[in-house]
RODO-2510 file (C-alpha; in nm, 4 decimals, decimal comma):
residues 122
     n   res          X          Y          Z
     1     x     0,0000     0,0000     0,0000
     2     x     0,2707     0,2320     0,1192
     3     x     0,4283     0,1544    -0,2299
     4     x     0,1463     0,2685    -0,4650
     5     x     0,0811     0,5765    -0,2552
     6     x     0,4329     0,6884    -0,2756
     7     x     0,4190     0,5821    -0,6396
     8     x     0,0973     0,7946    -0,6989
     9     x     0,2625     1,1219    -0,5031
    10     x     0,5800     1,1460    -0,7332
    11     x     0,3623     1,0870    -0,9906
    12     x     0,1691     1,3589    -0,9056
    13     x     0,4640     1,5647    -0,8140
    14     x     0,6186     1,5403    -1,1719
    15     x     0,2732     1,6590    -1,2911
    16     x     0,2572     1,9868    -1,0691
    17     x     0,6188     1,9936    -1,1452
    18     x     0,4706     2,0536    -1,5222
    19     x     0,2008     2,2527    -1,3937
    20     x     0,4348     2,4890    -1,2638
    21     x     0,6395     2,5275    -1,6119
    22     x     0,3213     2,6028    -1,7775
    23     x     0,1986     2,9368    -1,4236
    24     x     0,5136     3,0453    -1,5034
    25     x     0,4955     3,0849    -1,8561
    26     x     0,0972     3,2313    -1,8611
    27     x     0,1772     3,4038    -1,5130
    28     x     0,4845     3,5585    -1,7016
    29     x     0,2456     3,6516    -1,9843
    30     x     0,0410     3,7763    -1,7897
    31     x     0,1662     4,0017    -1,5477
    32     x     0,2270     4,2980    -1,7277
    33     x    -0,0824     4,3244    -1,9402
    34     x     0,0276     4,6799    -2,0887
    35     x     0,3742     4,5668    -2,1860
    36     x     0,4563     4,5545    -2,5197
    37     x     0,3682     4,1875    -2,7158
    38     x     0,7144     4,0702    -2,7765
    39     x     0,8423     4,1553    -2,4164
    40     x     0,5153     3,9686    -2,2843
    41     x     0,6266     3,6666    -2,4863
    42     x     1,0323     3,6600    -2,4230
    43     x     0,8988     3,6481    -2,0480
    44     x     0,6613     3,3464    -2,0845
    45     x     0,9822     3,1626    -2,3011
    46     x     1,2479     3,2769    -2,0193
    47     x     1,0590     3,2072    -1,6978
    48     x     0,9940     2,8060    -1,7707
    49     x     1,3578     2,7542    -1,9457
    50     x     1,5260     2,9682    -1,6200
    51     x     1,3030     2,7583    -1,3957
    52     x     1,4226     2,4337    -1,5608
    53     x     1,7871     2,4868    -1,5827
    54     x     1,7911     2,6055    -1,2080
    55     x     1,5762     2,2563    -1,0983
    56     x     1,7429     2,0486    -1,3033
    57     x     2,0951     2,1802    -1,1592
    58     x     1,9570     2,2211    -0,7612
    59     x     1,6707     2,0501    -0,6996
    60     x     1,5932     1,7202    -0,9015
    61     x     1,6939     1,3677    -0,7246
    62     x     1,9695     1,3381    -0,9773
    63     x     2,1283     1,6708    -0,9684
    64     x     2,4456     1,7683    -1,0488
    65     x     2,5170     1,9928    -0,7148
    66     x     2,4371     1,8456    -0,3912
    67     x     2,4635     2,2071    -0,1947
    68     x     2,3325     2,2675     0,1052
    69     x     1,9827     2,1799     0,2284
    70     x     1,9019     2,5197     0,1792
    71     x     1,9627     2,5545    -0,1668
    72     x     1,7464     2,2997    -0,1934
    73     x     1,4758     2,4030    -0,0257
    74     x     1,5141     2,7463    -0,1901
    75     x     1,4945     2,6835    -0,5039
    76     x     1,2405     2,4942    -0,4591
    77     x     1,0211     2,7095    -0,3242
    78     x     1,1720     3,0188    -0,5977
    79     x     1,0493     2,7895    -0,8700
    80     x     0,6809     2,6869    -0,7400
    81     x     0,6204     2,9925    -0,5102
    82     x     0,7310     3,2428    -0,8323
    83     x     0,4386     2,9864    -1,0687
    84     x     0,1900     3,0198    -0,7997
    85     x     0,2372     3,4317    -0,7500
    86     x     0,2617     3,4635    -1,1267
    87     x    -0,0501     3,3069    -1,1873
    88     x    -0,2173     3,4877    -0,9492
    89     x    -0,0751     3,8418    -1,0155
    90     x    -0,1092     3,7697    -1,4243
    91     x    -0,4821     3,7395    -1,3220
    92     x    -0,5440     3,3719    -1,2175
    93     x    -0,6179     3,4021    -0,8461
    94     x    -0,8130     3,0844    -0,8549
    95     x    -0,5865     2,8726    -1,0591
    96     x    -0,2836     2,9648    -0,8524
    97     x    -0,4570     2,8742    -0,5192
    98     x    -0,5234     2,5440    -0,6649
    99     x    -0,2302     2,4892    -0,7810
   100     x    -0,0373     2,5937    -0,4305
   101     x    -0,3091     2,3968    -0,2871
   102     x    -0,2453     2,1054    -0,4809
   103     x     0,1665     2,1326    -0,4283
   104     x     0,1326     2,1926    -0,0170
   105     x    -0,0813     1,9062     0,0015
   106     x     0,1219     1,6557    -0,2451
   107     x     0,4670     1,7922    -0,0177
   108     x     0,3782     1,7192     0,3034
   109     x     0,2711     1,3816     0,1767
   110     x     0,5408     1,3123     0,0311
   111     x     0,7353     1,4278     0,3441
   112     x     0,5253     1,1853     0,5532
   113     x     0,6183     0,9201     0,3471
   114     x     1,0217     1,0169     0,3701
   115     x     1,0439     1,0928    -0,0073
   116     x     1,1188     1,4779     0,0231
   117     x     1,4531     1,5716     0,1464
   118     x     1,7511     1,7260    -0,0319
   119     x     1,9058     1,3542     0,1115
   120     x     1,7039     1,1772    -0,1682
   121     x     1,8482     1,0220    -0,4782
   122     x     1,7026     0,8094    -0,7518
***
């Protein structure tokens, strides 16, 4: 049982892990609705490729830096913190409280089941 449920919550994970590519970008888009087109979309492109090259390096199991715990954590919570306040300030209030809903909730689970520490590898 354990199993599946921890199967099902990194499953989910990688989907809100998505999910947060995608706030960023329309978030990005979003929040500065008198800005010129072009800038509008360079932001939408930059925000998801800046948040993967920063997860990828910090915060996936098989990163290349092992910092700190804090590093960690930070980016972490730069990545889905900035796609949750995007979304809201580009003028999804609702989306981005389901969305921080749905990442809180999917955390601590995954915390309870001692699959969310910087000390995890896969």
């Amino acid at each position: 049982m354990r199993k599946g449920m921890t199967g099902a919550q990194l499953a989910l994970r990688f989907l809100l892990e998505l999910a947060s590519l995608v706030a960023l970008a329309v978030g990005g888009y979003g929040a500065r609705p008198d800005g010129p087109v072009v800038l509008r979309v360079l932001i939408a492109l930059a925000l998801p490729v800046l948040a993967v090259v920063l997860w990828g390096r910090y915060a996936a199991p098989r990163r290349p830096v092992r910092g700190p715990a804090a590093l960690w954590y930070g980016v972490q919570l730069l990545v889905w913190g900035g796609s949750v306040a995007l979304l809201a300030v580009g003028g999804h209030p609702w989306w981005a409280f389901g969305l921080g809903a749905a990442m809180a909730v999917n955390t601590v689970a995954l915390r309870s089941l001692g699959e969310w520490s910087p000390e995890v590898e896969r």
